[in-house]
N, C-alpha and C positions, 0 to 999 in steps of 0.2 A: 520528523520526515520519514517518507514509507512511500510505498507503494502496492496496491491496489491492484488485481486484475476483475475487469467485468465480462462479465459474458454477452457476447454478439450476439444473442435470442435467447429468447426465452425457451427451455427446456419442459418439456412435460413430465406429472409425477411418474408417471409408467417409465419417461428412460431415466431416468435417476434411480426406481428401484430397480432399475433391469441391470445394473452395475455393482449390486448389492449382492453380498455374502449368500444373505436371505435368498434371494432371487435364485444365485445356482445351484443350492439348494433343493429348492420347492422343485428347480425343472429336473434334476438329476431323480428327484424322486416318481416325476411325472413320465420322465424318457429314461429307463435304467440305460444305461450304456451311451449314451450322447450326451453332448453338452450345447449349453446356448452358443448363436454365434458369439464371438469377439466382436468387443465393441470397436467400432471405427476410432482409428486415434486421430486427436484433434489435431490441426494443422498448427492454432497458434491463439493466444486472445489479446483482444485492447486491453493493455496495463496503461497504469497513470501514478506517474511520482509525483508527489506531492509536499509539498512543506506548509506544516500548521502551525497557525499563532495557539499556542495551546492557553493563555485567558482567554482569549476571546470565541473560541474556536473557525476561524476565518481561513480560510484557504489562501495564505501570502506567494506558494510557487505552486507550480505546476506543468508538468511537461507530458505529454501524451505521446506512447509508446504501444508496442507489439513486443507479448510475450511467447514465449519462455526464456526468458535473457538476464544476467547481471545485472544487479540494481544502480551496482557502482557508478558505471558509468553514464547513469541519467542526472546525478547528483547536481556537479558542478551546475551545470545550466540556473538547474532550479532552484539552487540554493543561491546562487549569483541574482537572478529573478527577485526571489524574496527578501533577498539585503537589500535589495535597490528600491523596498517603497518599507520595510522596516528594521529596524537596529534590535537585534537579537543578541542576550546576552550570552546563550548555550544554548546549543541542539542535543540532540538525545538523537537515537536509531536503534533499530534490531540489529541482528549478527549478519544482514545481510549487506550492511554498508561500513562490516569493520576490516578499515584498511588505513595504512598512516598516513596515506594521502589525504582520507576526510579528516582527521583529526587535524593536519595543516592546517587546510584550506580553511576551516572554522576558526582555526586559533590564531592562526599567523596575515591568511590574508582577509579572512572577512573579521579580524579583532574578538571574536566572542572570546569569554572568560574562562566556560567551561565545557568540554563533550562528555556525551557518557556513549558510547557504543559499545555494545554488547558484544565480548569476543565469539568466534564462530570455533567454535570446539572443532569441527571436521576440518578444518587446516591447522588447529593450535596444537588439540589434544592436551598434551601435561606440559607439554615444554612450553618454557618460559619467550613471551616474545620477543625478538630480537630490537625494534624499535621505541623508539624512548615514548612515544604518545600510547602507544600497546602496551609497556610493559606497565606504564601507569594506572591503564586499565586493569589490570591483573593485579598489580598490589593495594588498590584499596577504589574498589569500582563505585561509583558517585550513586548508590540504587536507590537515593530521594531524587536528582535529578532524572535518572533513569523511569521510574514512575511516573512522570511526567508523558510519556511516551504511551499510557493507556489515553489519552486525550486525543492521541490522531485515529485510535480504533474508535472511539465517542466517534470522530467525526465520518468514517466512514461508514459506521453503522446509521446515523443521522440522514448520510447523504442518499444509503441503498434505501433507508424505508419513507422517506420522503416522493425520491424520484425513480425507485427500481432498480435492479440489481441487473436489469438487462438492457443492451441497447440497441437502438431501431435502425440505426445506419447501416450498411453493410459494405461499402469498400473501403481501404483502409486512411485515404483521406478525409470521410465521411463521418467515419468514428473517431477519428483526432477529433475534428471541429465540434463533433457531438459529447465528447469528453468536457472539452472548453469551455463548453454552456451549461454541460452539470457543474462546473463550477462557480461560473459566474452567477448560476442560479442557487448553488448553494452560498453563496455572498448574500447575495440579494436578501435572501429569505432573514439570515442573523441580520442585517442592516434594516431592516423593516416588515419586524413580524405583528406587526398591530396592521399591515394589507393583510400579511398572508395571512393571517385567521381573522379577517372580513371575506375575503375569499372561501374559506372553508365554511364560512355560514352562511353563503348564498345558497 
């Protein structure tokens, strides 16, 4: 499970390097004494949490959001989602969904066997965590099931070079629904890729 931000439009090469080290630079050297403007700060982007069947690679949840926000609390939804059409025996996550409530909620109320969540050093640091599903992290952290967890970046890289890394909607219910079809169209594609490559040979 993870989560995903995309960008609302596509960005041109020019502002991407005009954001770059390089970039103020070359113009400090072009205008001694002045600097480029300051980039406009962005308001916010369509995030999408997601939960991956990592054999199959198949998008089993999914909930579409507006970031910059905690991950945590998109979780339950979508993990509730994804038990409800498959039996999971362990989840896996980065540091941004370690908390003893997921570790619960996977162990206690959805039944899985095992989590591997990755503790977040910037709340832990050296001290030992106070909660029993935490501290078990810490004494002997599970990093073959953890590895497991390169298979939802597989699917996200899959899903941006397939259908783009940018999207065409622009209000914020427009991009939810537009999120939801990159999914079901990234289904689609794993469930019948002998169309999708009769399609790419027309």
């Amino acid at each position: 499970m993870d989560a995903t931000g995309l960008d609302a439009r596509h960005a041109s090469t020019h502002y991407r390097y005009a954001h770059t080290s390089a970039y103020r630079a070359a113009y400090a050297r072009l205008h001694p004494g002045a600097a480029p403007a300051r980039p406009h700060r962005r308001p916010g982007y369509p995030k999408l949490t997601i939960v991956v069947h990592t054999r199959s690679h198949l998008i089993a949840g999914a909930l579409p959001g507006w970031g910059p926000s905690p991950d945590t609390p998109a979780l339950a939804p979508v993990l509730r989602q994804a038990a409800a059409l498959v039996r999971f025996e362990a989840a896996t996550a980065d540091a941004g969904y370690d908390a003893e409530h997921v570790h619960r909620l996977c162990r206690e109320a959805l039944g899985m066997a095992a989590t591997a969540v990755a503790l977040n050093r910037r709340t832990t640091g050296r001290r030992w965590p106070r909660t029993p599903y935490r501290r078990a992290m810490r004494r002997a952290f599970p990093q073959a099931l953890y590895g497991e967890r390169q298979q939802v970046e597989s699917v996200f890289s899959r899903d941006k070079r397939r259908l783009g890394a940018a999207l065409t909607a622009r209000s914020h219910p427009t991009l939810a629904a537009e999120q939801v079809l990159r999914v079901l169209t990234h289904n689609l594609l794993i469930l019948h890729p002998a169309r999708h490559r009769f399609q790419q040979s027309r």
